[in-house]
C-alpha positions in Angstrom: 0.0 0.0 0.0 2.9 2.1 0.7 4.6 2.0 -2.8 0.7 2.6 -4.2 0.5 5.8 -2.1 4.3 7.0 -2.9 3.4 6.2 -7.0 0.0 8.1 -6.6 1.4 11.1 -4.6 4.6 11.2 -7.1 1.9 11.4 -10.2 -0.1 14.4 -8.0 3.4 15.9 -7.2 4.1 16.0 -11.5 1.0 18.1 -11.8 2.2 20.3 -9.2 5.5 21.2 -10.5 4.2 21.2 -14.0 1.6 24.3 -13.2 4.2 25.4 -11.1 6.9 26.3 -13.4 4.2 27.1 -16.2 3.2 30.0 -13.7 7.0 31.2 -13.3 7.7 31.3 -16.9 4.9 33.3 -17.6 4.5 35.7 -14.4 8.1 36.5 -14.0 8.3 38.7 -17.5 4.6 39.6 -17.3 4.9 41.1 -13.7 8.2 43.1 -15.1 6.0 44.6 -18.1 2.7 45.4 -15.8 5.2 46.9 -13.2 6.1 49.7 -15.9 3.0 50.9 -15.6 2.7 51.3 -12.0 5.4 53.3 -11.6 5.3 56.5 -9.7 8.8 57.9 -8.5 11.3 57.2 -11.1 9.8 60.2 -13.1 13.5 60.4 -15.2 12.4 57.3 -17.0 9.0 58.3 -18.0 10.5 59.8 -21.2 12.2 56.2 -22.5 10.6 53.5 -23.8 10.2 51.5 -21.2 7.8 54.4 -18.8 5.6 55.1 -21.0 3.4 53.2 -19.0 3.4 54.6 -16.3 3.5 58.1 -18.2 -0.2 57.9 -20.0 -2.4 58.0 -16.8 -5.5 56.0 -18.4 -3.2 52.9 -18.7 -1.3 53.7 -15.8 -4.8 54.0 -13.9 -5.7 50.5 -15.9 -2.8 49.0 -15.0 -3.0 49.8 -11.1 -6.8 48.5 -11.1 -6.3 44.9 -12.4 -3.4 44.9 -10.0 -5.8 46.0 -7.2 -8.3 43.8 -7.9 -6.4 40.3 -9.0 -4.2 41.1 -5.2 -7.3 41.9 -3.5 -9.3 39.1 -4.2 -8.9 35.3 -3.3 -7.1 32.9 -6.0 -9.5 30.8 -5.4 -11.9 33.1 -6.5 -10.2 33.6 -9.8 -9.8 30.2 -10.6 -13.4 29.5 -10.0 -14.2 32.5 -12.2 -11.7 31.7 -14.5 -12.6 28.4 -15.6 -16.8 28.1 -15.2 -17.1 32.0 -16.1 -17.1 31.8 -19.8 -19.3 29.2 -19.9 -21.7 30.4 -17.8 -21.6 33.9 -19.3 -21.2 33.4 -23.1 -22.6 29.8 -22.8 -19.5 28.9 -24.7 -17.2 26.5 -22.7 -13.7 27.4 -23.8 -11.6 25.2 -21.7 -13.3 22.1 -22.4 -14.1 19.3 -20.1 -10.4 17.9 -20.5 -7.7 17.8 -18.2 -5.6 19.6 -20.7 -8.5 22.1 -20.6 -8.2 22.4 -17.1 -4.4 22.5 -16.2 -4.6 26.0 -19.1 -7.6 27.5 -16.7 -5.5 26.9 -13.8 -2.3 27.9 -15.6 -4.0 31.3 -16.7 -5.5 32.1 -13.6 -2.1 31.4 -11.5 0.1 33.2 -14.0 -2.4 36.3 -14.0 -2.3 36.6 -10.1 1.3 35.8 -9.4 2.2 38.1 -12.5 0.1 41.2 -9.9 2.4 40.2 -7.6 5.2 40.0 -9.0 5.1 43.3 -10.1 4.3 44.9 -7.1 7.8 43.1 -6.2 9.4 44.8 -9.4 7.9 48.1 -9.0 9.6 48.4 -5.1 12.5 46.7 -6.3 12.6 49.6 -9.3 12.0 52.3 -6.8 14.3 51.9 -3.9 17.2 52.2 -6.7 18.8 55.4 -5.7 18.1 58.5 -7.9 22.1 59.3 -7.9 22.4 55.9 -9.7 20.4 57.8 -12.7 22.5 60.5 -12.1 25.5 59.2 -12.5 24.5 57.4 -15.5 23.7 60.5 -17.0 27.3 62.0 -16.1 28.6 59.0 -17.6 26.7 59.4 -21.1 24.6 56.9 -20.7 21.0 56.5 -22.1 17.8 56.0 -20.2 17.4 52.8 -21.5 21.3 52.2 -20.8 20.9 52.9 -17.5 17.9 51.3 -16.5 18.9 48.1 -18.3 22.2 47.9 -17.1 22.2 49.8 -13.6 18.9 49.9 -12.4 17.8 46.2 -12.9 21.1 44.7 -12.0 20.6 46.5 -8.6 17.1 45.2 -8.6 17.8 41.8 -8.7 19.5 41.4 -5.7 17.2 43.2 -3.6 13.9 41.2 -4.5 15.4 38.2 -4.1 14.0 37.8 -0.9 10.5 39.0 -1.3 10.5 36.9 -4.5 11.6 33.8 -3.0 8.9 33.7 -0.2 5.8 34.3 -3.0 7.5 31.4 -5.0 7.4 29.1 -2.1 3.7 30.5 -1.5 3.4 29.7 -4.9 4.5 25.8 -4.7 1.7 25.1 -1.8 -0.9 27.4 -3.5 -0.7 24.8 -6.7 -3.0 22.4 -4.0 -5.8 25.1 -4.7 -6.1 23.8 -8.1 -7.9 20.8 -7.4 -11.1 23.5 -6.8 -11.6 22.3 -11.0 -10.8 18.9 -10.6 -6.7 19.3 -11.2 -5.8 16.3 -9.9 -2.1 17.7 -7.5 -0.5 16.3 -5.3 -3.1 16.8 -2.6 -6.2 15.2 -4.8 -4.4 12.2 -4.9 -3.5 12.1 -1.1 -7.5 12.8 -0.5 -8.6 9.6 -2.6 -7.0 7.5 0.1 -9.2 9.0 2.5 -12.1 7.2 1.4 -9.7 4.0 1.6 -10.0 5.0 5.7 -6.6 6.0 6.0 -5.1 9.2 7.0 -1.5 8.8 7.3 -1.3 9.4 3.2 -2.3 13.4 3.7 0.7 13.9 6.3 2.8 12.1 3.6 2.0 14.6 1.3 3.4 17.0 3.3 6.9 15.1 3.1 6.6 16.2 -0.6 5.9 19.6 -0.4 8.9 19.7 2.5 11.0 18.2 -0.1 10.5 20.9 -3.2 9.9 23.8 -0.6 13.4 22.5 0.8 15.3 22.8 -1.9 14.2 25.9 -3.5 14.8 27.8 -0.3 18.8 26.0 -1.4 18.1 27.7 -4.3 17.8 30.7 -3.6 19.8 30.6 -0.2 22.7 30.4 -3.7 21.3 33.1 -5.6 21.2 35.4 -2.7 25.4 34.4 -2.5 25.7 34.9 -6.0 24.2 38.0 -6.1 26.3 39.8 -3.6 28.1 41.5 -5.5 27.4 45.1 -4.1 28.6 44.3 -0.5 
């Protein structure tokens, strides 16, 4: 029974790390682009490429509402919405009935939220930048875009490292929310044994998400190292 458990739970813990790094690949460049247009202090970029964003107010204003309103409300909430709400609205069922169908749904609506997020990281991370590093850029002859590609968001990196880790370890125990439309994760699986009478498979689970939590806190316990470069 054990080895029927560990082979169910490994299956559930696939599905977990595929929607996982599905929602990273997506929401880490999609939270950088919706952060550009929530910016409010660096004003000296507003005239590159890269704030104009921020710079036309109706899509700055846009920008700042889906932010407000993807943050403010639950993810399971969005997922819910997400996956029944076209067909209940337009009566045209646009995921399907499919698991394939279902692990998109899920995949949009994490990579929509965690994108909201993420910027909000970015757009702090932007900001707490010094304005003499601007400066200096300028005395220097550099470009705007120069600068902000090559001084502001190296300096950026390294200080939302921490905030970024702890909303992608959120992230790997907020997959288990999926299973609201029938994604069968890791903790779908464990729950099937329940009606088997036994509990001791959902504290098992946990073993697993100890194990991936474990060693992306490794991970990025390295990256901090690695990025220390302005000691």
């Amino acid at each position: 029974m054990f080895w029927t458990v560990t082979r169910a739970l490994l299956e559930g813990t696939g599905t977990a790390a595929q929607l996982f790094f599905l929602t990273l690949l997506f929401s880490l460049p999609l939270g950088l682009v919706i952060s550009f247009g929530s910016i409010n202090k660096w004003r000296p970029f507003h005239r590159c490429r890269i704030g104009w964003l921020s710079r036309f107010q109706p899509v700055s204003l846009l920008v700042k509402s889906i932010v407000w309103i993807f943050r403010g409300t639950p993810l399971l909430l969005q997922l819910l919405i997400i996956y029944y709400g076209p067909g209940l609205i337009f009566d045209v069922n646009i995921w399907g009935s499919s698991t394939n169908g279902r692990m998109i749904a899920a995949v949009v609506a994490f990579v929509l939220n965690y994108a909201c997020y993420f910027s909000e990281i970015y757009r702090g991370g932007i900001e707490s930048v010094p304005r003499g590093q601007y400066e200096a850029g300028l005395v220097l002859g550099m470009t705007r875009r120069q600068i902000f590609f090559k001084v502001t968001l190296l300096q950026m990196v390294k200080r939302i490292v921490p905030p970024m880790s702890n909303e992608i370890i959120t992230l790997v125990k907020d997959t288990s929310l999926a299973r609201i439309i029938a994604v069968v994760e890791i903790i779908k699986q464990g729950e099937t044994f329940l009606r088997q009478g036994m509990i001791w498979p959902l504290f098992y689970t946990g073993v697993f998400y100890l194990v991936f939590v474990g060693a992306l806190t490794l991970l990025f316990n390295w990256i901090e190292k690695k990025l220390d470069y302005f000691r």
